[in-house]
C-alpha atoms as one frame of an Amber mdcrd trajectory, in Angstrom:
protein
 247.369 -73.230 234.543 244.925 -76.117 235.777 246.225 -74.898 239.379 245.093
 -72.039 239.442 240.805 -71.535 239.926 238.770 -69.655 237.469 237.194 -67.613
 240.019 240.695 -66.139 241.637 241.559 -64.976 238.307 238.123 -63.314 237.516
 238.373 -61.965 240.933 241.642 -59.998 240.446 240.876 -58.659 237.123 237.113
 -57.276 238.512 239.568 -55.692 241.252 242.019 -54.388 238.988 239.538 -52.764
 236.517 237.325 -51.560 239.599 240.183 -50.240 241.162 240.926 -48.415 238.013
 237.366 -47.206 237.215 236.731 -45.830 241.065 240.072 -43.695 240.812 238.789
 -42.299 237.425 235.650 -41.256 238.394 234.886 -41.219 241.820 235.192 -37.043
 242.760 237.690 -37.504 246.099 240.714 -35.528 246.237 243.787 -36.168 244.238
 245.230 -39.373 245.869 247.959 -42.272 245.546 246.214 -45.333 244.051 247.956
 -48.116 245.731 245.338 -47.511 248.745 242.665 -47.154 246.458 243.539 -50.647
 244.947 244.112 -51.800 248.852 240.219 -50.628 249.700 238.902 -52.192 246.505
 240.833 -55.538 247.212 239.124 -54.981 250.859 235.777 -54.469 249.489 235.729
 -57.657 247.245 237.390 -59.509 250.115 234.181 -58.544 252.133 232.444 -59.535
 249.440 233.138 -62.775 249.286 232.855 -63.071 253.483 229.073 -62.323 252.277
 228.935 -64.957 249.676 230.944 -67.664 252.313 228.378 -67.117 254.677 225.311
 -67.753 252.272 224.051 -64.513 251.945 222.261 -63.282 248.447 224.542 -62.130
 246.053 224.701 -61.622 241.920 228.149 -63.487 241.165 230.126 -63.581 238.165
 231.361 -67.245 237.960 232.571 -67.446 241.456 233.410 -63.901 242.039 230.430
 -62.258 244.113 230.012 -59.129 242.190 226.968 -56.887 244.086 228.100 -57.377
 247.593 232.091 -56.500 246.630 230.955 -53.145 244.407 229.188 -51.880 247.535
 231.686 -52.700 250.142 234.374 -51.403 247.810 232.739 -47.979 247.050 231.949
 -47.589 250.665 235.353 -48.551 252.223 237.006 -45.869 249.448 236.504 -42.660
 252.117 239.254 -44.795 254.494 241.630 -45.038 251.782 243.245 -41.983 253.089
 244.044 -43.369 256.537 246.179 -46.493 254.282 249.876 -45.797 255.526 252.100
 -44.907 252.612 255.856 -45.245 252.886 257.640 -41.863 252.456 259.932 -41.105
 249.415 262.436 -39.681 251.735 265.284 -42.045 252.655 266.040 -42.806 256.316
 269.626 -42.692 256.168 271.571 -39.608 257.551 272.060 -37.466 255.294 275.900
 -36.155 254.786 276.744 -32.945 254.494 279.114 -31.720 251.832 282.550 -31.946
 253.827 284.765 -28.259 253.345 287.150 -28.855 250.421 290.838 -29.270 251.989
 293.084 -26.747 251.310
């Protein structure tokens, strides 16, 4: 457990519960939320960018809160553009063969 930093584990529960929170309430269209949770991890990613390159931010131990809320809500209008794989299968399909006689 020592190997693992603080700040990466605040960091994916503020996107988790984020994530979770913007596809409750934010009014869009009814939508998957795997791209929703891709476009919040996006927006905190950003979000720490800003704190890397010394730019004011309100963190919460080492995850850079303010920054990675905005960036998150804003990048949430692209989440429909996030390729989802289809449920269909690629393999042929087979036909039903004619019973033999």
């Amino acid at each position: 457990m020592g190997l693992i930093p603080p700040g990466l584990i605040v960091l994916v529960l503020a996107v988790l519960i984020t994530s979770q929170l913007i596809y409750a309430f934010v009014p869009f269209r009814r939508r998957s939320y795997v791209p929703i949770l891709l476009m919040t991890a996006l927006g905190f990613a950003l979000g720490q960018l800003w704190d890397y390159l010394g730019l004011p931010a309100l963190r919460l131990g080492q995850a850079n809160l303010v920054p990675a809320l905005i960036f998150a809500l804003f990048l949430q209008p692209l989440a429909r553009f996030v390729p989802r794989p289809s449920r269909e299968t690629k393999e042929p399909g087979t036909s039903n063969p004619a019973p033999p006689n």
